[in-house]
N, C-alpha and C positions, 0 to 999 in steps of 0.2 A: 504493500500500500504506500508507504514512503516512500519508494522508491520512483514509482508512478506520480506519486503527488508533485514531487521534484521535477522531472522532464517534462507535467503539464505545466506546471506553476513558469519553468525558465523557458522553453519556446510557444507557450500560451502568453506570456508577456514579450518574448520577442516578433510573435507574429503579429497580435495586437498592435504591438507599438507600429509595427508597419504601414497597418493598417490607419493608424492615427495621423503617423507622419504624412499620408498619402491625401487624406480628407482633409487635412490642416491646411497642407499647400492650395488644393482646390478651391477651400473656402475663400484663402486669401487671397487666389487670383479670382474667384467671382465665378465659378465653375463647378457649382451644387448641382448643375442636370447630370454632370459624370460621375456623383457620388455611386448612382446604381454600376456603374462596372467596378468598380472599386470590389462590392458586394458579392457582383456575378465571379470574379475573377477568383477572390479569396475565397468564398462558399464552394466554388467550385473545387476547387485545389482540395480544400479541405474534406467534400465528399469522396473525391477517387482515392487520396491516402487513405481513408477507413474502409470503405470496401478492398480496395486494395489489401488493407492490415484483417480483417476479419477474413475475405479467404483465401491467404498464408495460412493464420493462425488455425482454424479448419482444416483444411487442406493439411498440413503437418502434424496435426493433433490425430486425424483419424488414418489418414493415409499409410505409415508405417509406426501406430505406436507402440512405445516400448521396443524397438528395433535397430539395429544399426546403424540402419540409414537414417531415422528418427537422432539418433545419438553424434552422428555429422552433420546432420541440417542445424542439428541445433549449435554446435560445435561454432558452426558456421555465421550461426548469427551469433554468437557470442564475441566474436572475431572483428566481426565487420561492426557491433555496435560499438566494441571498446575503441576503434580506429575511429568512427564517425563523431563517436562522442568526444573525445581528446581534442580529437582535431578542430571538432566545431566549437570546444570551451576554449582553447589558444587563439581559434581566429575571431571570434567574438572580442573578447581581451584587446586585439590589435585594431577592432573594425569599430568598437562602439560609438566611436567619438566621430566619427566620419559614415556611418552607418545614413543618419538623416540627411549628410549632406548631397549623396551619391542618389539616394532614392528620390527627391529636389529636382537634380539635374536631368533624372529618367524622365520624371513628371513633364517636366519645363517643355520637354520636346515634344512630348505626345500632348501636350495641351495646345502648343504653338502648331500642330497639326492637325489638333482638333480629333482624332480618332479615339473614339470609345473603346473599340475593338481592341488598339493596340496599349490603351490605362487596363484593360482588362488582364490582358496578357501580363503585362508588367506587376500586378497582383496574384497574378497566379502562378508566377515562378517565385515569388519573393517568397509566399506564403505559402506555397509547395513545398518550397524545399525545408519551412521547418516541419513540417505537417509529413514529409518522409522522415528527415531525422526522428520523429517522434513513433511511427509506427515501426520503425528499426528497432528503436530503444522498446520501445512493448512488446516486441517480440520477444525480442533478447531476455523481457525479465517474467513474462510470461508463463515461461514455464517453470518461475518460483513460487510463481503465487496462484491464487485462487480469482477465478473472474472478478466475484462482490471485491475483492480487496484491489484488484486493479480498476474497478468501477470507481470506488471511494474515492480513492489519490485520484483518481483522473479529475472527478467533480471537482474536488474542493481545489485540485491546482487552477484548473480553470477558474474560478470564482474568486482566488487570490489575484491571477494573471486580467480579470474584465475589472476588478474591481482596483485592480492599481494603474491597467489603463485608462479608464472611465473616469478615476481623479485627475490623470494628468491632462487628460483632455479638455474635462468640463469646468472643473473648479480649478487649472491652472499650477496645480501642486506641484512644484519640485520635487524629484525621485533622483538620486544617487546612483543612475545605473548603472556605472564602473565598480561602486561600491558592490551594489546587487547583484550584479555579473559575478564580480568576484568572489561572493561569497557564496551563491547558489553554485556555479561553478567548481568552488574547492570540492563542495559536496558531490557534486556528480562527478567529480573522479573519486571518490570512495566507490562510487557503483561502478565506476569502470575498473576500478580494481577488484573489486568482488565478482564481475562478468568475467574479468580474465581467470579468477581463481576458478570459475565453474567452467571455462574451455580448457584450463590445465585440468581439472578432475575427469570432465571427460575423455580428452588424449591418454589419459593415463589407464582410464576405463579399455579403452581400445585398443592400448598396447603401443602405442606409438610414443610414450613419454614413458620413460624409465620411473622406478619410485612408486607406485601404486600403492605396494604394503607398508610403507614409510611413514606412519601416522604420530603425530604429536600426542593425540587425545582420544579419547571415548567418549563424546559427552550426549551418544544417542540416547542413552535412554534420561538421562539427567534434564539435558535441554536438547531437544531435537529440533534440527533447522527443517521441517516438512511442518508446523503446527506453532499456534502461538507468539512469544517473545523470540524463540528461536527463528520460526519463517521470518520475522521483523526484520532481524538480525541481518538474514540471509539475505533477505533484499537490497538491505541497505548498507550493509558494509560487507557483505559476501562471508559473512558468519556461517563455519561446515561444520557439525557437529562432532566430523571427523575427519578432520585436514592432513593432507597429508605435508612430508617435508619441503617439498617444492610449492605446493602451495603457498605457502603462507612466506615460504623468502621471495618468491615472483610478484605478490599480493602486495606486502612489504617494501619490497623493491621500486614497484611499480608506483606507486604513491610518494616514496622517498624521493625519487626522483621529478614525480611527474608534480608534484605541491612545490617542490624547490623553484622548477622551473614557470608554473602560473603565479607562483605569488613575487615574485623576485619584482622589484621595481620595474619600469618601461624603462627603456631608453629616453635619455632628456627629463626624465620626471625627479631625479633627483635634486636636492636642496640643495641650491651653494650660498656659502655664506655671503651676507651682505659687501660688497667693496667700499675700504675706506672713505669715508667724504675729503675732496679734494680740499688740499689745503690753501685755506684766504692767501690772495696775492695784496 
């Protein structure tokens, strides 16, 4: 459920804000009739990713489960969300501050050309593409959890994600979103380290990663990650009840490294102290 609540909450506020950016500009050039492509473009996007994500998630649930090939697709999407997810928490990091400017300049041309058609488009690649990032990420953690528990975190991210752009829009609110980035961000590489931890259990499942029997703990029957504080657990920082040794140094690893590198100052952002005041002639 956290885990879910996280991915809707951080590109249900990135798509939103898009989507805000997009209406902003319109209004302020005097171009309210183009709000409806705005609408069609982004509704759109956002219907094909969910059918899209529902029959995957079907389609692989009944088609081999419990299987080997069931145990590589999954493999597989564990692979491709920890890559998508990384990638897209670094380059957000780099984009956020020129994010609004660049989607301004798209605006600018397709208003000066007056094409509905192509403001459509331009909303529906912008907000595509978090709207896949996010049915990647649901797949990936999908088969941690329980539907109602991915339902839950889904609602309430989006509800956090309408209701913090709905402020910035209407009532004018300043949000910290480099701050928000970054900390929603930190967080979802916790889940990309615990996706990785469940691609290394499964390779080791399959015999293709050495160390299988290698386990630190027992704590199935104590706290089981399938039920509970434990599934929580499991979701959200890739808590195994019974991890093995390469787990938890790759898990480990993978966060040591990957939190050094998003939290570390930007280039140019650091303080230099003030320069002497020149001296009275």
């Amino acid at each position: 459920m956290v885990g879910s609540l996280l991915i809707f909450a951080r590109e249900g506020i990135e798509g939103t804000l898009i989507c805000s950016i997009l209406l902003t500009y319109l209004a302020s050039a005097g171009r309210r009739d183009l709000f409806r492509f705005v609408f069609i473009g982004a509704g759109s996007a956002v219907a094909l990713a969910v059918t899209a994500g529902i029959v995957l998630w079907i389609a692989s649930r009944d088609a081999f489960i419990n299987s080997t090939a069931q145990a590589w697709f999954e493999t597989c999407v564990f692979a491709i969300a920890v890559a998508v997810l990384t990638y897209m928490t670094f380059w957000m990091r780099r984009h956020s501050r020129s994010m609004g400017k660049e989607l301004r300049a798209k605006v600018s041309g397709v208003v000066r050309g007056g094409s509905g058609l192509a403001l459509a488009l331009v909303a529906f690649v912008t907000v595509g593409r978090e709207a896949i990032e996010t049915v990647i990420f649901l797949l990936a953690i999908a088969y941690q959890s329980s539907p109602l528990q991915l339902v839950i975190g889904a609602v309430i991210g989006l509800v956090i994600a309408f209701a913090v752009s709905f402020a910035m829009y209407r009532a004018g609110l300043r949000v910290n979103l480099r701050r928000f980035f970054a900390i929603v961000g930190s967080l979802l590489m916790v889940v990309a380290a615990g996706l990785l931890a469940d691609a290394v259990q499964n390779l080791q499942g399959l015999g293709v990663l050495p160390g299988g029997s290698m386990t630190l703990w027992d704590m199935s029957r104590t706290l089981p990650d399938n039920t509970g504080i434990g599934d929580v657990l499991h979701g959200l920082v890739g808590y195994s009840a019974v991890p093995t040794v390469l787990q938890a140094v790759l898990w480990a690893g993978f966060l040591a490294v990957g939190l050094t590198l998003f939290l570390r100052p930007a280039r140019g952002t650091v303080s230099r102290p003030p320069s002497a005041p020149a001296a009275a002639v």
